[in-house]
N, C-alpha and C positions, 0 to 999 in steps of 0.2 A: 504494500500500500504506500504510495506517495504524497505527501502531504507536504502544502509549507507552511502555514501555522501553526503556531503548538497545538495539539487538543487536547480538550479538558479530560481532568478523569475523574472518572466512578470509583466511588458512588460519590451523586451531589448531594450537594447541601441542602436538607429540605428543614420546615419550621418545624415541624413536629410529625409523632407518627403517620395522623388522618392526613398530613397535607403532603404533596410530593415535592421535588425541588421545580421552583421557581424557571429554572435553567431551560428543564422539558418541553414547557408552555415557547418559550423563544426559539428553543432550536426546529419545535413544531412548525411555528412560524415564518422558519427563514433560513431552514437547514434540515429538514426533515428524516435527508439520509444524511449523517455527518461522522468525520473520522472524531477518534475519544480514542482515549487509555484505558484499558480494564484495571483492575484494582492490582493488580499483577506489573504493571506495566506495559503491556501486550499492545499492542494496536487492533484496532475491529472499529466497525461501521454500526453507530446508532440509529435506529429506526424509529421516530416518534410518530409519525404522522398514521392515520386509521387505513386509510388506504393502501398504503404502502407494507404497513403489519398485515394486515388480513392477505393482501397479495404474495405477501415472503411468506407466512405462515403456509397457505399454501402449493409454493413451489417446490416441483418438484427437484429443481439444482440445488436445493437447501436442505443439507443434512447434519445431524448430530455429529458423525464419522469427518476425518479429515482427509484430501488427498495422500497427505504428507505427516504423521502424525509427527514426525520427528521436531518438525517445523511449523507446528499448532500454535496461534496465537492464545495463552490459556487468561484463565479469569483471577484466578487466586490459590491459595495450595491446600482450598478446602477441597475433600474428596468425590466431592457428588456436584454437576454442575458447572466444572470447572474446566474445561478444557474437550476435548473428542474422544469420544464413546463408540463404539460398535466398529465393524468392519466393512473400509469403507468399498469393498468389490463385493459384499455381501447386506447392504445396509439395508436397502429397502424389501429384500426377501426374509431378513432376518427378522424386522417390524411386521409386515406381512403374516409372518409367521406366529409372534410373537401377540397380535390382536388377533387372530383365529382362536387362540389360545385363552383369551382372559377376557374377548366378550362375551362370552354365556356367564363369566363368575359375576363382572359388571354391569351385565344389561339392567335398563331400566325397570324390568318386569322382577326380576329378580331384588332389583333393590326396593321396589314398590312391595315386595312381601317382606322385607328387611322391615319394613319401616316401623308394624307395630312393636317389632324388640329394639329399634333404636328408639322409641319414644318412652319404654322402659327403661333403657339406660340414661335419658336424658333424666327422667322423676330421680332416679337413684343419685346423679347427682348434684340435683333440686334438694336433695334429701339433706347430701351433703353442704348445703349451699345452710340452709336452715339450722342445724346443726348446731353450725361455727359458729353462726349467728347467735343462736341460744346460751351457748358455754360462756361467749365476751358481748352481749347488747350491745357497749361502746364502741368496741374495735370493727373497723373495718371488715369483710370478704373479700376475698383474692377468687375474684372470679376466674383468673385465668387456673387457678390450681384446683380448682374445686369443679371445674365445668370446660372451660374449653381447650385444657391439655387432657385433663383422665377421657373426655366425650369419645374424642375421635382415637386414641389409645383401645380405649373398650372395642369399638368398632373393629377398626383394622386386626386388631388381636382376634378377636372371633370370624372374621371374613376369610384372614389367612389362614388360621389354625395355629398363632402362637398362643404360648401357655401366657394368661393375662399376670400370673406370676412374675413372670421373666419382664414386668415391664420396665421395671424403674433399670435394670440391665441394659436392658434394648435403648430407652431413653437416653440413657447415658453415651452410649455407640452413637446413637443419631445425634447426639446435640456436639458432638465430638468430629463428625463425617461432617457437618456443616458449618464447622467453622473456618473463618481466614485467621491468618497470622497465629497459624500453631508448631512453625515448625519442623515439620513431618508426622505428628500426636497426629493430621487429621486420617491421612493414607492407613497409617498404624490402625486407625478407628475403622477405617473400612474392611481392612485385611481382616478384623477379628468377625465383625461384623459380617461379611460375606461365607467368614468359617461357622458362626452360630446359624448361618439361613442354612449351609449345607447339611451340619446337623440334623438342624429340625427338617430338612428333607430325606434325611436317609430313617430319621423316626418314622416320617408318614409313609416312605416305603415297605418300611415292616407293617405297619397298621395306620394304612389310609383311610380316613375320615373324608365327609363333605366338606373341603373348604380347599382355600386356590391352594395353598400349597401341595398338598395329594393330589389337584387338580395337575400339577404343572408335573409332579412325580409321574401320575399316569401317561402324560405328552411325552416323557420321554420314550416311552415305550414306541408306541407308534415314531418316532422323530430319533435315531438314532444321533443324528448332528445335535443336538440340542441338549450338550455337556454337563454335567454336574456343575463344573462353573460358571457357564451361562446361568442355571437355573439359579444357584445361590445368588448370582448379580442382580438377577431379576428380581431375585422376592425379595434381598435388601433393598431395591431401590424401593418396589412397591411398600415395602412397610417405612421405610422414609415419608416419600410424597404421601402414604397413605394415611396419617396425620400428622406432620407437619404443616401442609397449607390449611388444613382445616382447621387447626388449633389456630394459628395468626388470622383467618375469615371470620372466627366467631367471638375473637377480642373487636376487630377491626368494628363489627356491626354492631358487636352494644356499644361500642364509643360513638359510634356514628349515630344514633337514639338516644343516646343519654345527654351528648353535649346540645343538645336543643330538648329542652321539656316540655315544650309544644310537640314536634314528633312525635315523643315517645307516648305520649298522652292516647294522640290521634290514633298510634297504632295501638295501645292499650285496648283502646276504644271497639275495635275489630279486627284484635288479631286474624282470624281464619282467615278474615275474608283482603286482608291485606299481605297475606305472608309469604305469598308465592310471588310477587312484584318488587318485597322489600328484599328478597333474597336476592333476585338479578340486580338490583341496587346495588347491593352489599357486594354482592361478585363484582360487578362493574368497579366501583369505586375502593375497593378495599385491596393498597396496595401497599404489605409491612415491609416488601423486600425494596431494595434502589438500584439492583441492576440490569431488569428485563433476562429473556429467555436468549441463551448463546445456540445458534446455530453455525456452519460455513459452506462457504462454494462450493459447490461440487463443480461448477464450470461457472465459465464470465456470466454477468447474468446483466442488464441493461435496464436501469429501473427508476424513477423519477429525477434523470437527469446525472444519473450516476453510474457509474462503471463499478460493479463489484467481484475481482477479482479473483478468480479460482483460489480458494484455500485461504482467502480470505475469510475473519471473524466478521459475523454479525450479532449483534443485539438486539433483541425485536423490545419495544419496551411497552409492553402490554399499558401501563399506566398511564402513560402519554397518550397512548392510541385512546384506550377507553374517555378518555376525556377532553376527546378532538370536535371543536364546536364544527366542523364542516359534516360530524356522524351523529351527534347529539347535542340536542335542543337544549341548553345551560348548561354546557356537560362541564362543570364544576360542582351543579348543585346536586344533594341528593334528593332525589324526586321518585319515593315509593307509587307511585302512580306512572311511572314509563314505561311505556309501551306501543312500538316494539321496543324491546332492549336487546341491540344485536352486539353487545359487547363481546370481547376477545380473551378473558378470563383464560378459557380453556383451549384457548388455541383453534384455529380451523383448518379445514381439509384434511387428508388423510392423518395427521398427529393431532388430530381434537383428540382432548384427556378423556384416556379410558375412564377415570373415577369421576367422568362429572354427574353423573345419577347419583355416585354414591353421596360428594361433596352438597349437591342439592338436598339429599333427604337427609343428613346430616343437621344440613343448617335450617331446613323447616322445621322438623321434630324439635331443634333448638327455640328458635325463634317464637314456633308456636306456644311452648310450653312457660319459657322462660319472665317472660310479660305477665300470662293467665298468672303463675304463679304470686309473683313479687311485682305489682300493677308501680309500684311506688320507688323501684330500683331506683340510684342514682349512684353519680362519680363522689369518688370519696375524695377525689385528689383532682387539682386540672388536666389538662390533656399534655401541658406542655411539664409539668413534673413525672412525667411514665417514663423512666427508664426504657430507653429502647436500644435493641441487641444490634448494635451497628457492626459487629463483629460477624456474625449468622449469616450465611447466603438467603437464607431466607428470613431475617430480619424481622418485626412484631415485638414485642413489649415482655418485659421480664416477669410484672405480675399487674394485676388490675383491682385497684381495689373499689369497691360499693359499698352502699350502703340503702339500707330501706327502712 
């Protein structure tokens, strides 16, 4: 990549966690596709603008994989997220392969019969929510510890078939696989962590259960390429991704209801009949991470006035996009009442996220439940005293505290 300006790097400076950097909105503006530094160092091409994210999202010259891994522009020396992934003469058979594989565990029907045990998990830790409350009346609730880390934990633990035991274990692997500036602690984090998913696949091999990991055990049968360390790779990422973004969506959305008490009223007022609008809201606008999705060239690709060069880094930055006024009508404000809501949360064309059924009935059962319960919630602390995880590839708040 040739450039003769400096450019700036990631991550920007934003005001607080709800708001993104100031930076996005200008380079939207008046640079849409622009060279930047990854947090790394690295060179790669930013993508703010809506049109241009949905178009790279999905093309098909844009892969995870690199021509050249040796010569990868990488992001940071956190272990997931960070630089090229898969094989790049086998990329798109491998995906291909890979969603054959884990849409029947994720399809929407499937999570549609999920849903009455996720809204039990969601009372249980309602339960726990009350509780703490009861023990200290004065002290604050750490919502994030009591509801939207253990929530999607519970979930993903029972969806894959890990033991809900092993979680505060696993927690520790992931929050360790996603961080920057460790050193090599994060790779170390992965290595162990990709050796606990083979484990637990060689357990579901002796005695497989309904749930993806036996599921992915059985695949090998049939799929003789589709290696014991492929499978480990896969099921750590998926119990990564599979609550981590959820745990930062459902801080993100009661900040986003709380900090106007009008909102959270209105929605108080008819939860049901509001909670399926408030959630693409919440998807749309709820962004804890600051550095968008890394993809690269697979070949020159010619794109709003830009040459993106084979084996070239991009950035798609979902947050920018979602909030691009030429796609959405105030797209700053949050307006539970939008619709369409064609936001880019989950990515489009063939890499739309396998979990976004699951991340949706997740955040309804939440949303839904969460209001009914506690009509009176509020921030115990302002928005701009929340500690937030600037170190985390995926970024979001260290704990949340309320009150009611």
């Amino acid at each position: 990549m040739t450039t003769t300006a400096p450019a700036p790097q990631l991550p920007f400076d934003r005001p607080n966690v709800l708001e993104v950097a100031p930076l996005l909105a200008v380079l939207r503006a008046e640079a849409p596709i622009t060279p930047v530094r990854t947090p790394a160092g690295d060179p790669a091409w930013l993508v703010t603008r809506y049109e241009e994210v949905r178009a790279l999202f999905g093309d098909s010259r844009l892969g995870r994989s690199h021509p050249n891994p040796a010569e990868a522009a990488t992001v940071s020396d956190a272990a997931i997220l960070n630089g090229p992934s898969g094989d790049y003469e086998t990329e798109q058979t491998d995906h291909a392969r890979m969603r054959a594989m884990l849409v029947p565990a994720f399809s929407a029907k499937r999570m549609r019969l999920l849903g009455d045990h996720v809204r039990e998990l969601v009372d249980g830790c309602l339960d726990a929510m009350e509780a703490a409350k009861a023990r200290d009346p004065e002290a604050p609730v750490d919502l994030h510890a009591t509801l939207a880390f253990p929530l999607p934990v519970l979930v993903i633990c029972e969806l894959l078939g890990v033991p809900f035991g092993d979680r505060e274990y696993f927690h520790g692997l992931s929050d360790r696989v996603g961080r920057m500036g460790t050193g090599g602690d994060a790779a170390e984090a992965m290595v162990e962590f990709e050796r606990y998913m083979g484990g637990l696949a060689a357990a579901k091999r002796a005695d497989p259960q309904e749930d993806v990991v036996s599921d992915l055990v059985r695949a090998q049968e049939a799929d003789p390429r589709f290696t014991d360390a492929m499978l480990a790779r896969l099921a750590a990422g998926l119990l990564f991704a599979g609550h981590e973004t959820t745990v930062g969506r459902i801080d993100m959305g009661v900040l986003m209801l709380l900090v106007d008490l009008d909102r959270r009223d209105a929605f108080v007022a008819d939860p049901d009949g509001q909670v399926q609008r408030t959630v693409e809201e919440i998807l749309r606008l709820s962004a804890p991470g600051s550095l968008g999705l890394l993809r690269y060239a697979h070949e020159d690709i010619e794109i709003g006035g830009v040459t993106i060069a084979r084996g070239d880094a991009v950035m798609l930055s979902t947050a920018a996009a979602n909030r691009d006024p030429s796609a959405f009508a105030d797209a700053t404000e949050f307006d539970p009442s939008r619709s369409p809501n064609p936001h880019l949360s989950f990515g489009h064309g063939a890499h739309f996220c396998i979990g976004a059924s699951l991340a949706r009935t997740e955040l309804t059962a939440v949303f839904s439940a969460l209001f009914r319960r506690f009509p009176g919630l509020r921030l115990a602390v302002g928005v701009d005293d929340l500690v937030v995880r600037t170190d985390r590839i995926t970024g979001g708040v260290s704990e949340l505290p309320v009150t009611w």
